[in-house]
Rosetta silent file (secondary structure, phi, psi, omega in degrees, C-alpha in Angstrom):
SEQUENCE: XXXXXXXXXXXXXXXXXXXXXXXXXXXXXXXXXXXXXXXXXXXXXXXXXXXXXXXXXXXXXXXXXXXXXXXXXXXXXXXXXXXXXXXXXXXXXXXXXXXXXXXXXXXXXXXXXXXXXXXXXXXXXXXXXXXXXXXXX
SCORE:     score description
SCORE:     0.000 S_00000001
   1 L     0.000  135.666 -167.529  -52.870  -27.727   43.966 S_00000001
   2 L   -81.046  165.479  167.905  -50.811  -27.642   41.015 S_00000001
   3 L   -89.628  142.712 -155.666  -50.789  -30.870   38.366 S_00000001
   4 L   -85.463  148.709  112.198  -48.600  -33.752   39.438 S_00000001
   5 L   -12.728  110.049  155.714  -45.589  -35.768   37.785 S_00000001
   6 L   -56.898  -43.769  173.528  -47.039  -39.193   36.908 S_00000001
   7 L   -34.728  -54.452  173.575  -43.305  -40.260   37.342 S_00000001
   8 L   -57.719   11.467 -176.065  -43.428  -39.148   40.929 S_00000001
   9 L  -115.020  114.725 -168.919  -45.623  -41.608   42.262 S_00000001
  10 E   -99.995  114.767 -164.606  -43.231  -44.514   43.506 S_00000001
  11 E   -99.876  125.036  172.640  -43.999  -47.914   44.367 S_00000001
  12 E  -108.692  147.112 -179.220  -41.318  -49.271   46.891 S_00000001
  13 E  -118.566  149.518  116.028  -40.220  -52.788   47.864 S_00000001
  14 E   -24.745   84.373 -168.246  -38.379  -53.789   51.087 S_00000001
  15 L   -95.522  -20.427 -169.427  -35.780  -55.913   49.746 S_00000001
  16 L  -126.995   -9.729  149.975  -34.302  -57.257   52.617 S_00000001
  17 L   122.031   10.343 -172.787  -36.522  -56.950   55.461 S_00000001
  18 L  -107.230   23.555 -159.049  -34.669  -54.128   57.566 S_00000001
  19 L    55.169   28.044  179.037  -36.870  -51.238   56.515 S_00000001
  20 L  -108.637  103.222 -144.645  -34.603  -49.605   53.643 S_00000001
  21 E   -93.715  108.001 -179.040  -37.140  -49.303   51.026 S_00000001
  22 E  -107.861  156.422 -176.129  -36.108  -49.190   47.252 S_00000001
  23 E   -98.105  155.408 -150.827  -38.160  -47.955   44.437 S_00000001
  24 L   -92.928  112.470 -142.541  -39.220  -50.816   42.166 S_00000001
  25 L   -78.790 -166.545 -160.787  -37.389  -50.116   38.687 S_00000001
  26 L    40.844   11.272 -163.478  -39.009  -49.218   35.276 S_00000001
  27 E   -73.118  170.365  164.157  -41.989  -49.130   35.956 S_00000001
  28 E  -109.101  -28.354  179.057  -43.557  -46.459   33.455 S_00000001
  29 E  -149.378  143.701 -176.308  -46.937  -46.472   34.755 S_00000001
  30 E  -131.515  179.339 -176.666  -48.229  -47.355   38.173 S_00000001
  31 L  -153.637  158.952  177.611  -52.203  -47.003   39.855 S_00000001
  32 L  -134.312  164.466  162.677  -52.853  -47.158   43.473 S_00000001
  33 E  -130.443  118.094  156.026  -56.856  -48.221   44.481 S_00000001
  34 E  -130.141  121.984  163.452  -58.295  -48.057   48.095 S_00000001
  35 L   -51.092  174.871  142.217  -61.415  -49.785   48.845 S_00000001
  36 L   162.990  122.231  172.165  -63.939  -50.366   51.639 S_00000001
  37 L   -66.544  133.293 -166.219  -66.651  -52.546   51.648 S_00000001
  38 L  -113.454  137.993 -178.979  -70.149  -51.195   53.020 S_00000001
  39 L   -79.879  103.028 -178.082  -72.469  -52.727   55.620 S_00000001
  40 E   -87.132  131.188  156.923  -75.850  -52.412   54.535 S_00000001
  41 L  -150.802   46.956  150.419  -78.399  -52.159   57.455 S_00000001
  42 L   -46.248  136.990  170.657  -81.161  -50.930   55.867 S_00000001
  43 L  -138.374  173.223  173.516  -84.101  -51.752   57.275 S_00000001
  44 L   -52.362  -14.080 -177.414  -88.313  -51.564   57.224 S_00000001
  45 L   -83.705  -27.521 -168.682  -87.552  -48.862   59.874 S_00000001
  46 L   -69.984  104.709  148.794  -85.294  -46.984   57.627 S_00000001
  47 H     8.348   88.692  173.751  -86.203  -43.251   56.866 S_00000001
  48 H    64.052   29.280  150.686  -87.774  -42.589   54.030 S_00000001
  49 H    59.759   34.385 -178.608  -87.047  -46.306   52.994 S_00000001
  50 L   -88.675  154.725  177.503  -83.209  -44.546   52.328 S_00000001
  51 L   -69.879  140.882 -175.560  -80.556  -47.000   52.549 S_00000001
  52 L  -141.988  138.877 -164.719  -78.410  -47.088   56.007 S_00000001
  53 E  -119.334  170.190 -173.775  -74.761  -48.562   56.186 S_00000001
  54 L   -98.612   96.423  169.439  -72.946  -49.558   59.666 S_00000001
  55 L   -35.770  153.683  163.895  -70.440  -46.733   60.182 S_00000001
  56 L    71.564  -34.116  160.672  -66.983  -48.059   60.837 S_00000001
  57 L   -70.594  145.564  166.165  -67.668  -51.451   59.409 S_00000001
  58 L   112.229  167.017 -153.623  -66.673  -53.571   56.381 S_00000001
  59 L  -113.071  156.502 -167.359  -63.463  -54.626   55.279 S_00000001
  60 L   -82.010  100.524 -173.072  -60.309  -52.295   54.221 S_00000001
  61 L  -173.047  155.451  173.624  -58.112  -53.125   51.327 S_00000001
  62 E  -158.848  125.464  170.586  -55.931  -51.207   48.532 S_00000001
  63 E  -111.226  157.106 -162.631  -54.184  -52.819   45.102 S_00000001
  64 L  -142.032  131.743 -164.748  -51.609  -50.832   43.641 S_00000001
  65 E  -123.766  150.283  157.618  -50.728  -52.296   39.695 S_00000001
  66 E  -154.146  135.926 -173.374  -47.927  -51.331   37.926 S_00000001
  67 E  -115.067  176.325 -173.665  -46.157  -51.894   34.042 S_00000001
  68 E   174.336 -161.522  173.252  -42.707  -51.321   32.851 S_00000001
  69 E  -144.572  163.533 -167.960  -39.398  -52.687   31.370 S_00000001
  70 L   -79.032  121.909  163.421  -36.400  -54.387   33.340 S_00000001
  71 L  -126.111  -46.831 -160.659  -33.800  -52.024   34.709 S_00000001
  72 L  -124.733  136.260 -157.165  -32.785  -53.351   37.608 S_00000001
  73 H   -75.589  -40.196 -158.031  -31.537  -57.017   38.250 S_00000001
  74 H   -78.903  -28.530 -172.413  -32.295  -56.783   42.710 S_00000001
  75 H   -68.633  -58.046 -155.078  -36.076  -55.259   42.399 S_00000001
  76 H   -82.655   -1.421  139.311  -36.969  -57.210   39.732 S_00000001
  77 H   -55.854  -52.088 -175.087  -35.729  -60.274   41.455 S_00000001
  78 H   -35.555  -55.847 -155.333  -37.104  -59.263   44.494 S_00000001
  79 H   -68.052  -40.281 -177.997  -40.770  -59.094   42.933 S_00000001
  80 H   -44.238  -60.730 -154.265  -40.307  -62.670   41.541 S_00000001
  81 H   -50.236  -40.670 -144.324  -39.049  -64.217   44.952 S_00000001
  82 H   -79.502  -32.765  168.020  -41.730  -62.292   46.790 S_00000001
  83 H   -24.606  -67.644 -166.468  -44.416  -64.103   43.959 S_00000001
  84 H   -69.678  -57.122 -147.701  -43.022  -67.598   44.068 S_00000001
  85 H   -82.416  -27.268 -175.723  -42.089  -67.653   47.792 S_00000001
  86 L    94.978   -8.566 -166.527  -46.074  -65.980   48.651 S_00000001
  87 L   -40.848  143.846  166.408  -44.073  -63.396   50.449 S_00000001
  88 L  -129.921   78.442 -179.759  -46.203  -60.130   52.015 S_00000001
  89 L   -84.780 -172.268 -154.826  -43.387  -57.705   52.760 S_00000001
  90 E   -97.202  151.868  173.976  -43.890  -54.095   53.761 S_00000001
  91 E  -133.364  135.337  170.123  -44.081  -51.443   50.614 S_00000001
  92 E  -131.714  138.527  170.124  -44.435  -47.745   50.221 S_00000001
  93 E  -104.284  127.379  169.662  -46.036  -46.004   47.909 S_00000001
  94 E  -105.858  116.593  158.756  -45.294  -42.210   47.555 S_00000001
  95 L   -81.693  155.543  177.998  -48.257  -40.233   46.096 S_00000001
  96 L   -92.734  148.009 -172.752  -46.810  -36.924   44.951 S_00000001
  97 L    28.542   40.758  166.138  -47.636  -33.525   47.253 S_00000001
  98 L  -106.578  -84.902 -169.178  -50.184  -36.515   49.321 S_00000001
  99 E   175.392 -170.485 -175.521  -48.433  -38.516   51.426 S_00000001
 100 E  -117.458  116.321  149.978  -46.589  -42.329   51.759 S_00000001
 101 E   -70.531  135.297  179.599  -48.514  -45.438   52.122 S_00000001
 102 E  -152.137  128.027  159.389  -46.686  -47.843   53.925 S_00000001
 103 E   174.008 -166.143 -166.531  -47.627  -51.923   54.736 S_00000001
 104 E  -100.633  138.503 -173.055  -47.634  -55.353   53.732 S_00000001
 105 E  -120.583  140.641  159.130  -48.821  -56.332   50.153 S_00000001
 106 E  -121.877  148.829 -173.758  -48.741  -59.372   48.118 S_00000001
 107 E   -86.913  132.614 -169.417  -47.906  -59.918   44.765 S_00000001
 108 E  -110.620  -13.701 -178.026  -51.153  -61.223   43.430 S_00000001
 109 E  -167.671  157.613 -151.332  -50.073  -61.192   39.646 S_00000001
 110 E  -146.189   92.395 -118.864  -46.656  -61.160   37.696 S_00000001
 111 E  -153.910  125.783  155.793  -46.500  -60.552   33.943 S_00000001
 112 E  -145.921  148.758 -164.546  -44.150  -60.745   31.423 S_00000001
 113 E  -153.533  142.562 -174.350  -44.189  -59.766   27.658 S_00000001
 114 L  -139.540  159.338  153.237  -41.870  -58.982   25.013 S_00000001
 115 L  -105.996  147.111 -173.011  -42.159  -58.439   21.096 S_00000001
 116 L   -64.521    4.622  171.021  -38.837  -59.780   18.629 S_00000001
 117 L  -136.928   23.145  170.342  -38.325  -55.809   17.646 S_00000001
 118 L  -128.441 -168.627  163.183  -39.203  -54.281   21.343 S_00000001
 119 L  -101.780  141.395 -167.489  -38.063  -54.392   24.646 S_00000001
 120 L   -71.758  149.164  145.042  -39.277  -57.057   27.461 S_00000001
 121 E   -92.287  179.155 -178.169  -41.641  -55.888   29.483 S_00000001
 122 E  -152.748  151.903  178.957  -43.496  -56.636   32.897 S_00000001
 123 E  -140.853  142.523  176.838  -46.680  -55.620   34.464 S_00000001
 124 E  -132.615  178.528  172.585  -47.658  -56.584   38.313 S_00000001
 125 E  -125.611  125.372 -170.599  -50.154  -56.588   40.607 S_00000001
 126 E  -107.849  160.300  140.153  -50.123  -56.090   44.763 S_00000001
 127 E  -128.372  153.966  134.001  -53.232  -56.169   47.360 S_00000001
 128 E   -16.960   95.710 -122.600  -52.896  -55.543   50.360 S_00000001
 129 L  -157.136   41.002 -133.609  -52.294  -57.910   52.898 S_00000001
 130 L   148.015  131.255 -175.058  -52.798  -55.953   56.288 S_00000001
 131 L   -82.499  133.286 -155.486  -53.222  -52.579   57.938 S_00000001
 132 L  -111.573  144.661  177.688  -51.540  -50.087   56.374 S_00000001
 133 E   -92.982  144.897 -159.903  -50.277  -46.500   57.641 S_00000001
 134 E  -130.883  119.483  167.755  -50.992  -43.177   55.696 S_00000001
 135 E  -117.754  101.755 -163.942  -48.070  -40.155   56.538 S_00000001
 136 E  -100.841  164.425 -148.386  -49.093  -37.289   54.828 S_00000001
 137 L  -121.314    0.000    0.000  -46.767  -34.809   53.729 S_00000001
């Protein structure tokens, strides 16, 4: 597999709740994370005293952070409203030559920062909020 376009990896918002998905603007740098929490059921019984986790168990979860500068007035409303309001609307993230993540997220953190000789900036944070679908491409 050849090396990827940082650019290409797109964080999308819903804005209005009908499934037409816009990508969220400026960002410059985004991260995606997926978890999963492990069962431990090690026991005195366990083999060679090796640790043993409960297949299939444990909880699920993926935060996806991103920073940038303000291009676009409806996204970067959007993120406030869904912040303020607690909103968990559906999002896709396109990894490049992976696949799309697609489910509901909440904005868990909201950032803004400017200097008097730069341009403002913003940096946010989603989790998860739900089970999310993987389409790979």
């Amino acid at each position: 597999m050849a090396a990827q376009n940082g650019k290409d990896l797109l964080i999308k918002v819903d804005l209005t709740g009908d499934g037409q998905f816009e990508t969220i603007a400026g960002l410059r740098a985004t991260r995606v994370s997926f978890n999963a929490e492990s069962v431990d059921v090690t026991s005195l019984e366990s083999a060679g005293g090796w640790r043993e986790l409960l297949s299939g168990a444990g909880v699920k979860s993926a935060s996806i952070s991103g920073s940038g500068v303000f291009k676009d007035e409806g996204t970067d409303e959007r993120a406030r409203q869904i912040f303020f309001d607690g909103e968990t609307p559906e999002f896709q993230v396109i990894i490049p030559d992976f696949g799309t993540v697609e489910g509901a997220f909440q904005v868990t953190s909201l950032e803004y920062a400017g200097s008097h000789d730069g341009e403002a900036s913003y940096e946010l944070a989603l989790a998860s909020a739900g089970q999310l679908t993987f389409v790979a491409l």
